[in-house]
Each structure stands twice: as structure tokens, then as C-alpha cells.
C-alpha positions in Angstrom: -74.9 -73.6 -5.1 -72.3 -70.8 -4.9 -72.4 -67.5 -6.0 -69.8 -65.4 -7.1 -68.4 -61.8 -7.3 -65.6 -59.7 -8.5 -65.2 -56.5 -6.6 -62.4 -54.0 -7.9 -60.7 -52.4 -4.4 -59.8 -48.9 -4.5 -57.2 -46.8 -2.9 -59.5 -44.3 -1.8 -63.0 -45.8 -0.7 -63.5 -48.8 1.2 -66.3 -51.5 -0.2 -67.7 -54.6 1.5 -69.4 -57.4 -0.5 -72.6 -56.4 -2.1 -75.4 -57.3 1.0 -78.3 -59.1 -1.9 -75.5 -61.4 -2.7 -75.3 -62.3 1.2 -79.0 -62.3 2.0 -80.5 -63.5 -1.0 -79.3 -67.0 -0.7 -78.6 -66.8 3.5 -74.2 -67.5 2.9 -72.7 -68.6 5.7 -69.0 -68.1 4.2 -67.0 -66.5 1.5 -63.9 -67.6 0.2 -61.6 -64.6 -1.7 -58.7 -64.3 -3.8 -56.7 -61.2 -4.0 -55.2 -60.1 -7.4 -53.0 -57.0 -8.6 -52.4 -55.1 -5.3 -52.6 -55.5 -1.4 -55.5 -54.9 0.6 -56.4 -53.8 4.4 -59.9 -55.2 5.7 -61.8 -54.8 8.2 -65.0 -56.9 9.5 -66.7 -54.7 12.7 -68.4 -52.1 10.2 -65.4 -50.3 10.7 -63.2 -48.6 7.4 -59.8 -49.9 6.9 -57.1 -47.2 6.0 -54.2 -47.8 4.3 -52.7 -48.1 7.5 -55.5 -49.5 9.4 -57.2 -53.4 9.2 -55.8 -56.7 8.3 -53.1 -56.5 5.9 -53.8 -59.1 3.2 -51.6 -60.1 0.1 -52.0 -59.8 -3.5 -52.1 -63.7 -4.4 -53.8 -64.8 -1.0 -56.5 -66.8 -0.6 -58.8 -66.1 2.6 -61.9 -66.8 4.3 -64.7 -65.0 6.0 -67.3 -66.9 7.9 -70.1 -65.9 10.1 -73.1 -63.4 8.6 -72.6 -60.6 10.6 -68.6 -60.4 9.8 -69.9 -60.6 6.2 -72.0 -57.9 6.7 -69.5 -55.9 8.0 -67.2 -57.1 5.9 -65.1 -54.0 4.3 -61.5 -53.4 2.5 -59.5 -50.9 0.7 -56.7 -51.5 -1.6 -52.6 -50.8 -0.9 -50.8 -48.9 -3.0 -52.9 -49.9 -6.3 -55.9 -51.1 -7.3 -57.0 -54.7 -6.3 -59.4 -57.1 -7.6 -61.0 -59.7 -5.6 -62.8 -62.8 -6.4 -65.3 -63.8 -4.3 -67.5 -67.5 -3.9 -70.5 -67.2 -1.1 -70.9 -70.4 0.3 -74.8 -71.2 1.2 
């Protein structure tokens, strides 16, 4: 069974998905919707800047598979604040 998250994306501090939700049920994929603003991610452990990462479009859909991306897993929002909805994938 899935479980799911909404994570609010600031401008200012990059966040990554919250680890129990990943280890508690060992997910092997999550799939994400961004809302309201643009993001930047990154998935080496690495912080995204506003200028740095994967740029990624309010109103896209996306995946990230394999744990240790997961883990690593971090974005930061684009010139507002961004909310995205997260399934993990068992």
C-alpha cells in the first residue's frame, strides 16, 4: 500500500522527503506532483539553489526511483513557494 506526503518547498531551505516514510515500509519509488511554484532538485545529497539542480515545473508530474536517490532526494522552490504531493511506492 502507498503512502503519502505533502511537503511545502521553500525558497530559502532545501528539504528531501521525510527518511521514516522511506524506511518504514522499504519504497522503492515515489511519484510527485508539483503545485504553485517551480522547483530545483537535486538527488546526490547535494542542495539545489535556485540556480542549481533539475529544473522541474509547477504542474509536472515526476518520478524518483531507487532508495539511495530517495534518500538523497532534496529540492527548493523557484520564485514562490511550492507544494508537492508525494505517493511512495513499496
Amino acid at each position: 500500500m502507498a503512502t503519502h506526503e505533502a511537503i511545502t518547498v521553500t525558497t530559502t531551505t532545501p528539504i528531501g522527503f521525510t527518511l521514516t516514510k522511506i524506511t518504514e515500509r522499504l519504497v522503492t519509488d515515489a511519484f510527485c506532483t508539483v503545485e504553485d511554484a517551480d522547483i530545483r532538485f537535486l538527488h546526490t545529497g547535494d542542495n539545489p539553489t535556485s540556480s542549481v539542480g533539475h529544473l522541474i515545473p509547477k504542474g509536472t508530474t515526476f518520478k524518483v526511483a531507487n532508495f539511495n536517490h530517495l534518500r538523497k532526494f532534496r529540492m527548493i522552490g523557484i520564485g514562490g513557494i511550492a507544494k508537492v504531493s508525494v505517493s511512495f511506492n513499496p
